[in-house]
N, C-alpha and C positions, 0 to 999 in steps of 0.2 A: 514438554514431553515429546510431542512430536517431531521433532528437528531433523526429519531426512526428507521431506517433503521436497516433488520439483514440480515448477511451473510446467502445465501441458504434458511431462510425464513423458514425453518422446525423447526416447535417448540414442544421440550421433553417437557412433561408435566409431572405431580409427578405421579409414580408408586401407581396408589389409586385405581386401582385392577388387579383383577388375572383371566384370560379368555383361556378357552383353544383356540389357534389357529387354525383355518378354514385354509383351503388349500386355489390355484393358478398361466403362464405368455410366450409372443412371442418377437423376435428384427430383424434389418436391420442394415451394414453397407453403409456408402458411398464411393464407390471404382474407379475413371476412369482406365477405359481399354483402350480408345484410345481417340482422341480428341472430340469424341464427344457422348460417349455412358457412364455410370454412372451405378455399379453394386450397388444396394441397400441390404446392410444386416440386416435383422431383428430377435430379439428374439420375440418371443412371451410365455408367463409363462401361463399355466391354472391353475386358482386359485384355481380351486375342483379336479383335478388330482394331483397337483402339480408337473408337465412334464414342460419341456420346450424344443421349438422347434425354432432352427433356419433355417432362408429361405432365400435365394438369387436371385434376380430376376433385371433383367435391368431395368435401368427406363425407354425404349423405350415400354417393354410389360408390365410392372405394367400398365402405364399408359391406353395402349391400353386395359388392361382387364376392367379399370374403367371406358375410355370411352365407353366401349361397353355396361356395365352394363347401364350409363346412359341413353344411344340411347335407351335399353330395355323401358327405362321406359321414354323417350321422356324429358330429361332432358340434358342443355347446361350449364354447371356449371365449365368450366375450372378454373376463375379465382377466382369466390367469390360465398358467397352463402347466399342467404340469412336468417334471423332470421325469428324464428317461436313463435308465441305467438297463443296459445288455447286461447285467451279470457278475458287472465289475464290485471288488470285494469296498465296502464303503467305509471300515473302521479306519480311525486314525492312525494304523499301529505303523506306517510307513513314514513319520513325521519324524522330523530329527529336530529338538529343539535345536537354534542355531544364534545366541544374541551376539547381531556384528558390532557394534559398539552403543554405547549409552544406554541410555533408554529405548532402545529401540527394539519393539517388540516383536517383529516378525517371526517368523519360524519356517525353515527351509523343509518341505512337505513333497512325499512322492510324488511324482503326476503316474505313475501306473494304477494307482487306485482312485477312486471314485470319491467327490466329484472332477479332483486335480485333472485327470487325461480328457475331461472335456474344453479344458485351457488350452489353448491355442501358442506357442510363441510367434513372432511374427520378425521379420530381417525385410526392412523396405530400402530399397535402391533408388539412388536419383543422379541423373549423372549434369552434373553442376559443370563439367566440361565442355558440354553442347557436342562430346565428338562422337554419341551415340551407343556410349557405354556408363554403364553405372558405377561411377566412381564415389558414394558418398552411401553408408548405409547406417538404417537408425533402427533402433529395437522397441518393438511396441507389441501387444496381448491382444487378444480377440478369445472366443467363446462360442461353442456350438448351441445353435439354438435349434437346430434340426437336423435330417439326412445329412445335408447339401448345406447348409446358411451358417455361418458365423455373425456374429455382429461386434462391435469394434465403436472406437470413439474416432468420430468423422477426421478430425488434425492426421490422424497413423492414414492418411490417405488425400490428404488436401493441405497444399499450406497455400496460401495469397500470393505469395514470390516465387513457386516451382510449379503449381498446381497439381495434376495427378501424380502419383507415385508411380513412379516407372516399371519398379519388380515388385513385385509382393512374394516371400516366399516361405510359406508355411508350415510350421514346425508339429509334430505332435508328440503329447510325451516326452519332450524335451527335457535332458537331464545331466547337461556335458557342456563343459565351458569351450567346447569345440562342437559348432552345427553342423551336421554330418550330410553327407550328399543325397538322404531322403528326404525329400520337400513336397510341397503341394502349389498349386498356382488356383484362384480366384477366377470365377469365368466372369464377373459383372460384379459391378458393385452402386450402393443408390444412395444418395446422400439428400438432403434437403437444402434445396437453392437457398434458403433463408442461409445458410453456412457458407457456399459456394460462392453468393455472391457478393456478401456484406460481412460474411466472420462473425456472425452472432451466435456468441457460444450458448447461446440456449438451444441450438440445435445442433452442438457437434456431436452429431451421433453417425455412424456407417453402416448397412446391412447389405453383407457378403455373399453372395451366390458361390460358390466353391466347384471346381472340376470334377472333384471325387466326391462319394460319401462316406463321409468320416464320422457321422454320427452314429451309424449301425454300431460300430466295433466300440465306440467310447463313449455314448451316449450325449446326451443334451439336456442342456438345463429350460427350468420351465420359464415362467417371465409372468409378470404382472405390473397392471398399473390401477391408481385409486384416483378419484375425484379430488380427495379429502389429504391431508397431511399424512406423510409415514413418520412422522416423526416417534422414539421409543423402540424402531426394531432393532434387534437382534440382527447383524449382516457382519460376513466375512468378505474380504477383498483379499482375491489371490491372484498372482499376476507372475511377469518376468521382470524382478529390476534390472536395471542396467548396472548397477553399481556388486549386482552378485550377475552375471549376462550367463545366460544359459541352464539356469536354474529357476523353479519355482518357490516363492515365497509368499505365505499368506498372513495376514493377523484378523483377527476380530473385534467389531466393539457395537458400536449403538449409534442408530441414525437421531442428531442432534437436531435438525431445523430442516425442513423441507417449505420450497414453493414450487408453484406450477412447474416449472423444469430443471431443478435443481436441489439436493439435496449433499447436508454436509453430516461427515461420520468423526468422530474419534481412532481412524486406524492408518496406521504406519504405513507409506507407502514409498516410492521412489522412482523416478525419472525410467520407462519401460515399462511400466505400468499401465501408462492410457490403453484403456479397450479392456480392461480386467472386470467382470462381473464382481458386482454388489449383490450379493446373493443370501437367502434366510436358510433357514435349519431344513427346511424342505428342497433345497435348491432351486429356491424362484428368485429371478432377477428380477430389483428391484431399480435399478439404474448403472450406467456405466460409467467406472473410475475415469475420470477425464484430467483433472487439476488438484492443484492443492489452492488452500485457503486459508482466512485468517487461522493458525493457531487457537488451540490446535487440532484442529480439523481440518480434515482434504475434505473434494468434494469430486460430486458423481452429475452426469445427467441421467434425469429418470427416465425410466419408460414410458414415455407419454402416450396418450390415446392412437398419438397418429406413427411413432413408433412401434407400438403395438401389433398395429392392423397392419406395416409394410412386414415386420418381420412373420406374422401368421400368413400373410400370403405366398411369401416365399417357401416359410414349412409346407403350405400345403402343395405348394408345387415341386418341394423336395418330393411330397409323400407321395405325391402320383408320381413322380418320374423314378424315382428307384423300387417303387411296391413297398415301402415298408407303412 
């Protein structure tokens, strides 16, 4: 049933222009020290210096620094969080069913209605030339999780053979087989060295710092993570393929098998995809579309604990620096 499924879900698109590249990037590994303390290493890249900083920090006091920030601001948000919508109209009535071939269930869906305009498209540049222009670009999703923060599946930002992504250039409400010359640019972005340095996809996940805020006007989705299995939810996956490029498309189904950082669905997805929330009927992320898998199921990384706590620090310093 599933048969449009693509490895990693990053889609090159044909070299049909020439841009100079924009600078920016941060990460964390996961290390135990004893049975019960976890050293978190992170890189983080900044997109307009193009530095990059690594940090190391227990998960005893990351945590403590977030919950304190929270208490600042009278906020109880350990486990989940909820979505935010400005006002945007949420009914489905902007969905146009759309079956492109076989079995295949997707359905091409407004992004000016809610939750769709909190999807992100993404146009990443690398210039494979060396001669200091991005001549090669791939199509990949991301999702606002606050003001200022996207989050994304780590590969739309890191391969082993290019390493950083040269351009990042961010789309909103993207609805045109042609990307128009309003964009956004990423000030930082933070990844976990467990990714960075060894390619263990149990950590390719990314959290975005963004130039603007783009969350006021389009809202954000909430996020959670559990101890315990999600296996049985109810989650949609909505994304940009590549194979429909400048359009959004979503389907839905049910979370099959979940482990510690991995969980796989029943829903149709395709190559443009990575970085697309896994998301419930409330709009809490539950993991992000990364790859596909055995048949026929794709699969997501969850939000795990330490996910969690980098993307709420970010919220919360979206929310002090724009007032919302």
């Amino acid at each position: 049933m599933k048969n449009i499924k693509r490895i990693l879900s990053v889609f090159l698109v044909g070299i049909i222009s020439v841009s100079m590249c924009l600078p920016s990037m941060t990460a964390f590994s996961a290390e135990t020290i004893n049975s019960n303390e976890e050293i978190w290493e992170t890189v983080t890249y900044d997109y307009v210096t193009k530095t990059e900083n690594v940090e190391r920090i227990t998960k005893t006091a990351f945590k403590s620094e977030v919950q304190n920030k929270m208490q600042t601001m009278n906020l109880d948000e350990e486990y989940i969080t909820e979505a935010y919508n400005p006002g945007i109209p949420e009914e489905d009535s902007g969905i146009m069913p759309f079956v492109v071939h076989g079995d295949d269930d997707r359905t091409k869906v407004n992004p000016n209605n809610s939750p769709y305009c909190r999807i992100l498209a993404l146009r990443l540049g690398q210039d494979t030339n060396g001669n200091g222009t991005c001549n090669a670009w791939y199509l990949g999703t991301g999702f606002l999780e606050g003001p200022d923060v996207m989050a994304t599946a780590g590969h739309n930002f890191w391969s082993s053979s290019d390493g950083w992504v040269e351009e990042c250039r961010i789309y909103v409400r993207q609805n045109s087989s042609t990307y128009g010359k309003t964009f956004y640019y990423p000030l930082k972005w933070t990844c976990p060295s467990n990714y960075t340095k060894s390619g263990d996809t149990n950590y390719d996940w990314c959290a975005v710092t963004l130039q603007n805020n783009l969350g006021s006007s389009n809202g954000w989705f909430g996020k959670g993570w559990s101890k315990s299995n999600i296996n049985g939810k109810s989650v949609t996956v909505s994304g940009y393929p590549g194979d429909y490029a400048g359009f959004q498309y979503k389907d839905s189904g049910t979370t099959k098998s979940s482990t510690t950082y991995k969980v796989k669905y029943d829903i149709d997805t395709a190559g443009g995809q990575s970085g697309s929330p896994v998301y419930d009927s409330n709009g809490v992320v539950w993991a992000i579309h990364t790859y596909s898998a055995t048949s026929p199921n794709n699969c997501g990384n969850r939000i795990t604990e330490w996910l969690y706590t980098v993307l709420q620090d970010k919220y919360l310093e979206g929310k002090a620096k724009w007032g919302v």
